[in-house]
N, C-alpha and C positions, 0 to 999 in steps of 0.2 A: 741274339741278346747278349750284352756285356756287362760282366760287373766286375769291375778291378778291387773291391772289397777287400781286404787280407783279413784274416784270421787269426793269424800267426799272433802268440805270447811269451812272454819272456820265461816261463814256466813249460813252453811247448804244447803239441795238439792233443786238446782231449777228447775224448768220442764226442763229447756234445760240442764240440766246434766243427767236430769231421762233420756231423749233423746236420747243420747249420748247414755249412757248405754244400753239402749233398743236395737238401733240399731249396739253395739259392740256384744251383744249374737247371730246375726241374726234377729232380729223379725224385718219386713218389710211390705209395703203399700201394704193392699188385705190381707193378715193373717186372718186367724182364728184363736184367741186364747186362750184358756183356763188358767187363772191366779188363781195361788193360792199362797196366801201373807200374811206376819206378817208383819205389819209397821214397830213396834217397832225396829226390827235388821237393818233398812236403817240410822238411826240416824235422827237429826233433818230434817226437810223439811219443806222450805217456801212454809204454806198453807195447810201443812196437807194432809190425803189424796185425797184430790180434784185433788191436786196438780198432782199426780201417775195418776189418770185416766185420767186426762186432756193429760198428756206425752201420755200414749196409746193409746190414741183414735189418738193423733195428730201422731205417728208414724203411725197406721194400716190404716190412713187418711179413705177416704169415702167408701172407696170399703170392706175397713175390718170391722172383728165384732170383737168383747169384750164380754166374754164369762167370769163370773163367779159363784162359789158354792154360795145360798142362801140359805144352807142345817139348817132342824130345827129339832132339836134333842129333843124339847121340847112336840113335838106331841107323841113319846115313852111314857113319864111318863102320862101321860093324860090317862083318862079312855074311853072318847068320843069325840074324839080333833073335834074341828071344823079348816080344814084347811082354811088357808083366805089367799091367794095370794098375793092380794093388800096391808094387814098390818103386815103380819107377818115378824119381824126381821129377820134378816140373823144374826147367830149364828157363820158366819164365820170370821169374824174381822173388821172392821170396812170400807178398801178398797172397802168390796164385797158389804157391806151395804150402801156405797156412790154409787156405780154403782146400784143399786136395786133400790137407790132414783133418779137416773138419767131422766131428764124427757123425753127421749127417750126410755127407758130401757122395757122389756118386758123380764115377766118370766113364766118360766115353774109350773105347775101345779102336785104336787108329795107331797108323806104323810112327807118326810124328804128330800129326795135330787131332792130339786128342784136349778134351775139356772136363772141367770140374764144376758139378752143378749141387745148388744148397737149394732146398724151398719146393712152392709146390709144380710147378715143373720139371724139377729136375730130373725126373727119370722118361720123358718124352723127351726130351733133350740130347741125353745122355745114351740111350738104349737104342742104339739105332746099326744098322749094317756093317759090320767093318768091312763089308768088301765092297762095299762103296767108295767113289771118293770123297773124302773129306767136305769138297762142298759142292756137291750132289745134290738139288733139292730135297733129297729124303735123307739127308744126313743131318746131323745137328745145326747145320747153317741152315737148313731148309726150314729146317722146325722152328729155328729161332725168328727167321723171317716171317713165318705165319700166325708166327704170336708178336709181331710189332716192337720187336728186342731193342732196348737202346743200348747204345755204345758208349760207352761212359772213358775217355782218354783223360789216365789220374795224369800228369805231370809228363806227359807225352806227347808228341804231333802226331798227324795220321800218321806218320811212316810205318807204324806197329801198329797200323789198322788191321785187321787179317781180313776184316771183310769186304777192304780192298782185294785180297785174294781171291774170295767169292763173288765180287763183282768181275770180274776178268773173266771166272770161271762161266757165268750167266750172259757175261756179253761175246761168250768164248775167240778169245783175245790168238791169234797165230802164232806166238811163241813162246807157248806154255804148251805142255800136253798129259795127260793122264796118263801114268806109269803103274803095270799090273806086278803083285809081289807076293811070293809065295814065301811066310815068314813061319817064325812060331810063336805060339801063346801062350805064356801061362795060365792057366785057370785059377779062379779061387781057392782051390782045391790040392792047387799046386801039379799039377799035370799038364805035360807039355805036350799042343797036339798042332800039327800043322792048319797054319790057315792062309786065307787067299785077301789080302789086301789092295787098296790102290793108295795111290801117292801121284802128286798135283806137281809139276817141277817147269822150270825154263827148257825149255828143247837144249840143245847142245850149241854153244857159240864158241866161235872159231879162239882156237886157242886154250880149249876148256874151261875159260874161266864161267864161272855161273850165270852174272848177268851178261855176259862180252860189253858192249860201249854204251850202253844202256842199261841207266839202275831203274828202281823204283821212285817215283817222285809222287808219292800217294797223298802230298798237301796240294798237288795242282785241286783234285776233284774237292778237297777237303776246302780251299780256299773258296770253290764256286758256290759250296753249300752254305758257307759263311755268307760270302758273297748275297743269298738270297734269302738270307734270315732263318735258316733251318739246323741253327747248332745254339746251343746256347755255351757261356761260356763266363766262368767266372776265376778264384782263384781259395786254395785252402792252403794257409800256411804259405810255404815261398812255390807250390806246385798252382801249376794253370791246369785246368780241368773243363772239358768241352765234355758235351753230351748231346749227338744228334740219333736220329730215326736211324737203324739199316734201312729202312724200306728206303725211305728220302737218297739213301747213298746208291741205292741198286737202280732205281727211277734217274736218279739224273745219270748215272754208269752208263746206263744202255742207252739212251738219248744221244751224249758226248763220246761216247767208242763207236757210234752207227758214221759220225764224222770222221773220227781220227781213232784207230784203236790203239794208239801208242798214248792217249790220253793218259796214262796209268806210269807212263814214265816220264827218264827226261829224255831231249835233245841226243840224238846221234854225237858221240864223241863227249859227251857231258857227264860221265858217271856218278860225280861229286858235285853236282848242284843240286838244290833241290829248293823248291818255291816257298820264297817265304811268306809267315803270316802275320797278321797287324798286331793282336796281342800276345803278348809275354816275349819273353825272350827265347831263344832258338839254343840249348849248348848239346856240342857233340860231344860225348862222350870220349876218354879215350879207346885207344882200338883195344878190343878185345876178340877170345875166341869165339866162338858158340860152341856146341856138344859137339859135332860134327869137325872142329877143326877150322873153321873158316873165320877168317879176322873180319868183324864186324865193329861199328861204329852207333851208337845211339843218341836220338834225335830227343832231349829233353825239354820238356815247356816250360821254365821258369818263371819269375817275375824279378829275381835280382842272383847274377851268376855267384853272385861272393857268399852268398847263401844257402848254394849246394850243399847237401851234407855229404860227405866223402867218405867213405868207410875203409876201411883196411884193405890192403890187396888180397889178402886171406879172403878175403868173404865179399869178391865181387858178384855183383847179379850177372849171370852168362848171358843173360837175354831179358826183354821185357815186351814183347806182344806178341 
């Protein structure tokens, strides 16, 4: 379902426009939902993002949770991370990191992909094995799946779908593997005691780079669900905003990787393609680091590129899904 509507005001987005929008892609009171967001492509906003989470919480009202990445890339380059729950930033944009400071908010325990949940799920969500992998069906993606989670992409393509990640993991994809990790943890309490993590990663490709000649192309599956009417998708401000099932994405995953299990990327020798999609516009970011060090690029959904809003080099977002 399509709606090219804009929002957008000459005064900027107010929660009751965020609202508005929220509740034109579908998302409704009792949701569970998985957000992953770039400010920056919604244009200005009275409020910032306080503003966005305040709209969500107020749409999925008291029954719903708010579910987002606080993934910390920055425990990779470390030699002996000590993980800390309680103050470690969220490396995923600034949205995610206002819900992580939420003074309701409770997060998951994980070497890199961990989450920040608001509402009445959040602590099934959230309280689950850290020595599991990440997506484990008894991990927070498992539990998300079994409560019917939607995925809500603010101003994003799938690329920073993570539960692309999860469907690889479920249709267990041959070049990825699960890597075991004896790290440390701070406690609430502030006591450091060892613990036994897993972490999800590409196997090794020749020349060490992370993906070798094959990146992630997570708009092919993204297009197909388009494709069969199981995303909806509208626009708030100059951001496109799509909202499908996980389950619908893990259902067609395991279908289309029993064919091809490179479904989930591109083309041999193709690093820098990636499939395009019919609405909104497509802008890359430029290159930047992530926590870890690695020069990455972001995939933003727009609907007019001259309308990005551009923030200072001081205060880029490291990441966003």
């Amino acid at each position: 379902m399509t709606n090219s509507e804009n929002y957008q005001n000459t005064s900027g987005l107010s929660q009751a426009d965020i609202v508005q929008g929220l509740g034109q892609v579908g998302l409704k009171v009792g949701d569970t939902v998985l957000v992953h967001s770039a400010m920056r492509t919604f244009g200005y906003i009275q409020g910032g993002a306080k503003t966005i989470v305040a709209a969500l919480l107020e749409v999925l009202g008291s029954t719903g949770t708010l579910v987002v990445p606080t993934f910390t890339f920055a425990h990779e380059a470390e030699k002996d991370p000590i993980i800390d729950p309680q103050n470690d930033r969220s490396e995923m944009g600034i949205i995610t990191e206002t819900v992580r400071l939420h003074p309701k908010a409770l997060r998951s325990i994980a070497f890199r992909h961990s989450f920040a949940a608001v509402g009445r799920r959040a602590r099934i969500i959230t309280q689950v094995d850290p020595a599991l992998s990440p997506f484990d069906l008894r991990s927070s993606f498992g539990v998300m799946l079994a409560l019917n989670t939607q995925v809500l992409l603010l101003g994003l393509t799938y690329a920073t779908s993570t539960s692309h990640h999860f469907a690889e993991w479920i249709c267990d994809v041959p070049y990825r593997h699960a890597i075991s990790l004896d790290v440390r943890l701070r406690r609430p309490d502030g006591t450091i005691v060892r613990q036994k993590m897993t972490d999800y990663r590409p196997k090794p490709s020749k020349g060490s780079s992370y993906y070798g000649t094959r990146h992630p192309d997570f708009n092919r599956l993204g297009r197909m669900l388009e494709e069969r009417d199981l995303v909806s998708i509208t626009s708030i401000g100059n951001a496109v905003v799509r909202r499908f099932a996980m389950r619908d994405l893990i259902d067609l995953a395991q279908i289309e990787a029993a064919k091809d299990c490179n479904i989930f990327r591109t083309e041999e020798g193709q690093p820098d393609y990636f499939t395009p999609l019919d609405f909104g516009k497509i802008i890359l970011s430029e290159e930047m680091l992530d926590g870890a060090g690695r020069p990455v690029r972001y995939q933003w959904s727009v609907l007019d590129e001259k309308k990005l809003f551009v923030r200072s080099p001081a205060v880029k977002e490291k990441g966003n899904h």
